[in-house]
Structure formats: structure tokens, C-alpha cells
N, C-alpha and C positions, 0 to 999 in steps of 0.2 A: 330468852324469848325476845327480848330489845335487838338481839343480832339478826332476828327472822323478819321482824317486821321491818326493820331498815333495809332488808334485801327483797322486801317486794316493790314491784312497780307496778304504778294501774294505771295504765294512759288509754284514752279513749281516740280513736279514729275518728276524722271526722274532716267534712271536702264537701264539695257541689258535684251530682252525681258524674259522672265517668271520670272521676279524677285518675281515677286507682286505688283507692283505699282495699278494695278485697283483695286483689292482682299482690297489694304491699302486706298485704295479713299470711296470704298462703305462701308466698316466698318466706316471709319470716318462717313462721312455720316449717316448711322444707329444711332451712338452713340451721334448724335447732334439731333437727332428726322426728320430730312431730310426725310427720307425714313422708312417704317414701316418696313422690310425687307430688309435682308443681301441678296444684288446681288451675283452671283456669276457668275464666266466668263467661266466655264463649261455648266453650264446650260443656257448660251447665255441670262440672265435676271441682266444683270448691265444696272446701268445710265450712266458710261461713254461708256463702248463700245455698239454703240447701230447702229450702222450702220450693215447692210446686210454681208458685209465681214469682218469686224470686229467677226462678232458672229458666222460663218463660220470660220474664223481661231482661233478662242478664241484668239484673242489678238489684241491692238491697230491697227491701222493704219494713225490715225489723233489723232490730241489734241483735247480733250475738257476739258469744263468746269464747275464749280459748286462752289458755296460757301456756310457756315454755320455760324453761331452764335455757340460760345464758349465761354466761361470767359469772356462774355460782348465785345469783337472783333467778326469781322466778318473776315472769312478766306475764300480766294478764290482761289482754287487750280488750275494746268493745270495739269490735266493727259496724259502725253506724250506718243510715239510711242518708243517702246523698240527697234524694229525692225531697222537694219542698213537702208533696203529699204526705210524708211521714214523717217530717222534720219534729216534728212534735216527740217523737221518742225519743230521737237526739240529743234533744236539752233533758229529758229525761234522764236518762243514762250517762249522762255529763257528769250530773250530780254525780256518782259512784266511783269518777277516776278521780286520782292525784294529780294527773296533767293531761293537756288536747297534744295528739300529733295532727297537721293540721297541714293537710295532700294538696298541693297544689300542681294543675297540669301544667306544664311547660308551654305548652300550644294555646292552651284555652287561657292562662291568664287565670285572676280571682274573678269569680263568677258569685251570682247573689245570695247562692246556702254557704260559699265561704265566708260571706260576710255575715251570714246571721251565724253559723257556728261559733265567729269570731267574736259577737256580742253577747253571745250565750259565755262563753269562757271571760268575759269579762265579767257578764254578771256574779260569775261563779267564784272568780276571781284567780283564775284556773293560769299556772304557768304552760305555757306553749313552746310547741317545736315547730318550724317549717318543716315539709322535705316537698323539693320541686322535683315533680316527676315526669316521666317521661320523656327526657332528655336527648332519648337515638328518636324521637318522631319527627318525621318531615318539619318543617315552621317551630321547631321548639328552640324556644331563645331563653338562655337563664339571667341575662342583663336585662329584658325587658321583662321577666314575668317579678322579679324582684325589685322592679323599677314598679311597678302596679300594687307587688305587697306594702312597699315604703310608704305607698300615698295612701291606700286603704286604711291601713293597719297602723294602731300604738296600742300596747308601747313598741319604741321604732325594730323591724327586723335588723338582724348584724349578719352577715357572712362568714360562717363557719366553715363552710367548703366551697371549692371553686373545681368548675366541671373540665374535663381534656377532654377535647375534641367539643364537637356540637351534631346533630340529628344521626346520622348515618354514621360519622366517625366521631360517635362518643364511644371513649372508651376506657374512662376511667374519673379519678378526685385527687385532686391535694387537698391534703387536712392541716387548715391553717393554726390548731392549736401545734401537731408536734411536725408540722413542717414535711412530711412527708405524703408520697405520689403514689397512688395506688392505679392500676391497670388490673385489668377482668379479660379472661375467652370465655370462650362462647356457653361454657359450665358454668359461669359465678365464680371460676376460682380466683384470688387475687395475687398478683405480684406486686412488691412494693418496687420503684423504679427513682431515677434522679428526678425530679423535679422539670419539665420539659423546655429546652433553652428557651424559647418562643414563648416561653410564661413566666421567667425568672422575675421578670419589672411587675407585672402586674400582682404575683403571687409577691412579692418584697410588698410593695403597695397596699395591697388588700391584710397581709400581715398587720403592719401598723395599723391600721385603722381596726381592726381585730384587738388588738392590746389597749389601746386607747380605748376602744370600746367599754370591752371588758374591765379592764382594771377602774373604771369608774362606779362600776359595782363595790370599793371596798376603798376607802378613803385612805388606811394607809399605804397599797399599792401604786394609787395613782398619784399619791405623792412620791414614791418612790420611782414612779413610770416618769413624772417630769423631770426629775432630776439626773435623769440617762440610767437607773441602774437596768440591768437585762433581768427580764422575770422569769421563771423558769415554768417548766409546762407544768406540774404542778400546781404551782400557786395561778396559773390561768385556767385550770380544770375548776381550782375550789372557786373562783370568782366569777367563773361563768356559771356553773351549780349556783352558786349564789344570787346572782343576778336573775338569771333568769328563773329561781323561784320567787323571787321579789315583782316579779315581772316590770323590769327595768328594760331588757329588751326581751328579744325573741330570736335562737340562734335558726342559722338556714344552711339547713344539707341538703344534698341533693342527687340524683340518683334515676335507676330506671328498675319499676320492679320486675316487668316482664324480659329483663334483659339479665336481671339479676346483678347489677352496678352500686354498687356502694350500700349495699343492705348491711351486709356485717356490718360498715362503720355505723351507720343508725340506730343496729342494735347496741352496739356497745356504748355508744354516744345516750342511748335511755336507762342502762345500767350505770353510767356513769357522772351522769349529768344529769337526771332527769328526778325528781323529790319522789321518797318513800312517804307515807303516811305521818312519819315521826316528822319529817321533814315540815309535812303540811300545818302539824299540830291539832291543838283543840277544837272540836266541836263542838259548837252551841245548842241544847234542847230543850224540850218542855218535858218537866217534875209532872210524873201524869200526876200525881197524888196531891201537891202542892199548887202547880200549874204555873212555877213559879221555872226562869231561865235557870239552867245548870250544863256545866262543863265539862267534859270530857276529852280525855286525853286519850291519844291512840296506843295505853298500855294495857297489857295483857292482863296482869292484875288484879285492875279496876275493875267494878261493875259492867257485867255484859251490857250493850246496847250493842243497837243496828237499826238499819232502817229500811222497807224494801221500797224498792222502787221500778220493780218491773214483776208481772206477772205473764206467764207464758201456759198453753195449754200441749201439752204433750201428748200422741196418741198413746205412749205406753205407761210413761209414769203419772199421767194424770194434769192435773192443774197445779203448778209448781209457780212460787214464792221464789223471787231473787230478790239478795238483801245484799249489803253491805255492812262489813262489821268495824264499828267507831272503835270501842272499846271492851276490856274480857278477852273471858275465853270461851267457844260454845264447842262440848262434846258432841257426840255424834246421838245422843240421846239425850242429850241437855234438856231443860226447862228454860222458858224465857215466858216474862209479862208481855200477852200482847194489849197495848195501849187501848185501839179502834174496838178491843171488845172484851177488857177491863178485868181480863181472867188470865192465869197462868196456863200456861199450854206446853206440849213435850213434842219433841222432833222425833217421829217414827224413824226416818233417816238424814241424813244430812249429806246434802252433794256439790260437788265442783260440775259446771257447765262445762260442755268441753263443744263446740257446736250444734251439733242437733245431739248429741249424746251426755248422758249424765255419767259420772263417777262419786262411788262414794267415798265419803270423806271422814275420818276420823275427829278431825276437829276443824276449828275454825276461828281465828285471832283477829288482833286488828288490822285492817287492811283488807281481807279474807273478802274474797267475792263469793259466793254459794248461793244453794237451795234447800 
């Protein structure tokens, strides 16, 4: 059970509205086989925004939800409300991931719900991802929009990728952990390529400073980094996972999601890099009975807890409870104490949110996002 929950990821979405945060949920989605077709939020045909006024304003106005299979994890995202109006759900729903990915538009620059997202995940204490997006748009600069994240934003952002080409001819990434150039047509499909002459100095340059970075995540690295030995990607995979669950910095990829440009590497970059639950560790709560703090670990084992933190009204299934599960295991018929009203209670059914649709669920461990 310790192999399951190390293999989920829960990262919450989260930007000042038109970032692209839905546009980067439905590509994901797409490129896991989730969906045959690319939503789009223009054409009012996404799985996340799928409410009536949602698709009347083309943008959020509640969180939902969706998960896929990737690199053998399964990723369950919350697509959040960009909109100040609804902000308030945002930090909500915070609470329930492991990590923020955290959309910033190329053109627009950090804008004011990036910055209050950005204090919410502080409060929370939340490790973060960049991805700069929007990269093929007219005016989109990725040395000035990271030039704005630097001065915003601590702990400091580091550059994990560096974009080929700019607005109209982007068309592709170097990935400066394993050094290699990827190029996209006009599908999403990608080709891996040399490294483009006209970027050799700058991609060497931005290297270093990548390792340097990194490796100061882990005291015996960067003593080993001064003293010239070569680190191998590897050991700069574990110290940037490292680092940036510590939130020492914050790595920055970057991409277009409506062009479909460097998704796969982000997905694999939140399988890879990105903290499980175990990862996160213990949570703190209140002993209803006692009323005294106690802790909990996110093993299956242990004593069920959860906590819900969003209630949603459904026209078919009714008024449905989303929780998140700390520790245990809850069946699909399980019993749990509820706290607020000091009685034991049994789950008629048990489901995965999948965006406006429910699935049922068999069970439910730590990590487990459900209803």
C-alpha cells in the first residue's frame, strides 16, 4: 500500500484568471487518453468548466476535479477559480493538494490572484511549480515574465527549461536537467533534436546556474559541486525533488498549452519531481474525544481520518461531501466518526470526482481525493 500512495500526486492549479489553467488541465487530460478531444474554453466544450456560467463567462468559477494515469502514478488535479470573486474556494481547495502548479501567462506577466495564490501556498506551506505559458502569443517574453516571478516570488524561482524560438516561432524546450531539445508539430508530437547552435552559450550558462542551484539543496552535493566533480542527472532529479519540497526554490518550465508544447515534460516533471503525500508527511489534528493535538501519518494502516473541505450540490447525485484522506483505509461502505456531529456514520457509496461526473470507488487511502 506504501508503493500506492507514493504514486499519487495531488497538485492544485492555480493563476489569475486567463492564465490558462483550464486550456493546461484539458491538454493534460487529452495526452493521458482521458478524453478523445482537446476542450476548449472558447468553445464552452471543457471537462473542467462545465457549469452553465462557467461556459457563459469562458472561465472558472468553482474548483473541480480530474485525475489520469502517467508514468505509472496517477495524478489528480484541482482546477481552480482564477477570478478574485471566487478566490476564496481556491485557498480552500489548496488545503487538499500536496503541491500548487502555479500558470503564469507569458504576455500578462504575475498578476494579483497570482500573488495571493502564491501567499496561500505559503501559508500552507505548499511546494510549487511554475509553468510559463503561452509562449507562441504575440508580446510573450519568457526572460521578462521570470524576470517579474524573481522579484514577486520567494522562495527564489530557478530555470528548469528554457524556451526555442519566441511568440509565432516557438517551437519547442531544452531540459536543462538531462540536457536535451525537444521540438513539437502542429499534433503535440515531440522530437527530441541537438540542442540549437544559437542557444549552445546560453543553454551551457543557464546549465550552471541550474546545478549550482540545485545542488544547494543537499550539503553533500554542493560540496562535491565545488570541488569540480560532474553530478549526474540522477542525483540532480533527487535534489531538485528535494529542494523543492523543502521549498528552497521553485522550478520553472514552460510551454503553450493550446499549442500543445512541452506538456508531456510537465507531466512527467510532476511524476517525477513533484511530493506524494508520504512525501508531505504528518498531519496535525484535534482528538475529538480528548480535544487534545494528535498526528497522523499518511499510512494506510493507521486510523482512518479525512477532512472535507468542499461541498458540491449535484443535480443527479444530490449534495455530495469531498474530503480528502490523511490516513487509513475507507471501503466503499466503510463507517467513519463524523466529528461536527459526534455520531458514527456509513458511506451509502463512495466516489472519485471526475468533473461534473462521479465514479464509484471501491476504496479510498491516504492521499485519496473522493466523495
Amino acid at each position: 500500500m506504501t508503493d500506492i500512495v507514493d504514486e499519487l500526486r495531488n497538485i492544485v492549479l492555480v493563476a489569475h484568471q486567463g492564465a490558462g489553467k483550464t486550456s493546461l488541465a484539458e491538454i493534460m487530460l487529452f495526452k493521458a487518453g482521458v478524453s478523445k478531444r482537446i476542450g476548449r474554453v472558447e468553445d464552452g466544450n471543457t471537462l473542467m468548466d462545465f457549469e452553465p456560467e462557467e461556459i457563459k463567462r469562458n472561465s472558472s468559477i468553482s474548483s473541480a476535479f480530474h485525475q489520469f494515469d502517467w508514468n505509472k502514478h496517477t495524478i489528480t488535479f484541482i482546477d481552480t477559480p482564477g477570478d478574485q470573486n471566487f478566490f476564496t474556494d481556491t485557498r480552500i481547495c489548496m488545503q487538499a493538494a500536496d503541491s500548487a502548479l502555479v500558470v503564469i501567462d507569458a504576455v500578462d506577466g504575475v498578476k494579483v490572484q497570482t500573488e495571493q495564490a502564491w501567499e496561500f501556498a505559503k501559508e500552507f506551506n505548499m511546494p510549487c511549480l511554475i509553468f510559463i505559458n503561452k509562449l507562441d502569443r504575440e508580446r510573450a517574453d519568457f526572460s521578462r515574465t521570470l524576470d517579474d516571478a524573481t522579484q514577486c516570488f520567494k522562495p527564489k524561482p530557478i530555470i528548469t527549461q528554457l524556451p526555442i524560438g519566441s511568440e509565432e516561432d516557438f517551437k519547442g524546450v531544452v531540459d536543462l536537467v538531462s540536457l536535451k531539445a525537444y521540438t513539437y508539430d502542429a499534433n503535440g508530437k515531440s522530437a527530441k533534436i541537438d540542442i540549437p547552435a544559437d542557444m549552445q552559450d546560453l543553454v551551457a550558462n543557464e546549465r550552471e546556474a541550474f546545478i549550482e542551484n540545485v545542488a544547494e539543496a543537499d550539503d553533500e552535493l554542493i560540496e562535491r559541486y565545488l570541488e569540480g566533480e560532474t553530478l549526474t542527472d540522477d542525483e540532480l532529479v533527487a535534489a531538485l525533488k528535494k529542494g523543492t519540497l523543502n521549498r528552497e526554490f521553485v522550478p520553472v518550465l514552460c510551454g503553450s498549452a493550446t499549442k500543445n508544447v512541452g506538456i508531456d515534460l510537465l507531466m512527467n516533471f510532476i511524476t517525477d519531481c513533484m511530493p506524494s503525500s508520504i512525501d508531505r508527511g504528518k498531519k496535525i489534528g484535534v482528538d475529538p474525544d480528548k480535544e487534545n493535538e494528535i498526528e497522523r501519518n499518511p499510512d494506510a494502516d493507521a486510523p482512518f481520518s479525512a477532512f472535507v473541505f468542499k461541498t458540491v450540490a449535484d443535480p443527479y447525485a444530490g449534495r455530495l461531501s469531498i474530503f480528502r484522506v490523511v490516513s487509513g483505509t475507507l471501503g466503499a461502505d466503510g463507517t467513519f466518526y463524523n466529528v461536527n456531529k459526534e455520531t458514527k456514520e456509513r458511506f451509502n457509496q463512495l466516489l472519485t470526482v471526475e468533473g461534473q461526473e462521479q465514479k464509484a470507488a471501491t476504496g479510498a487511502g491516504p492521499g485519496a481525493i473522493a466523495a
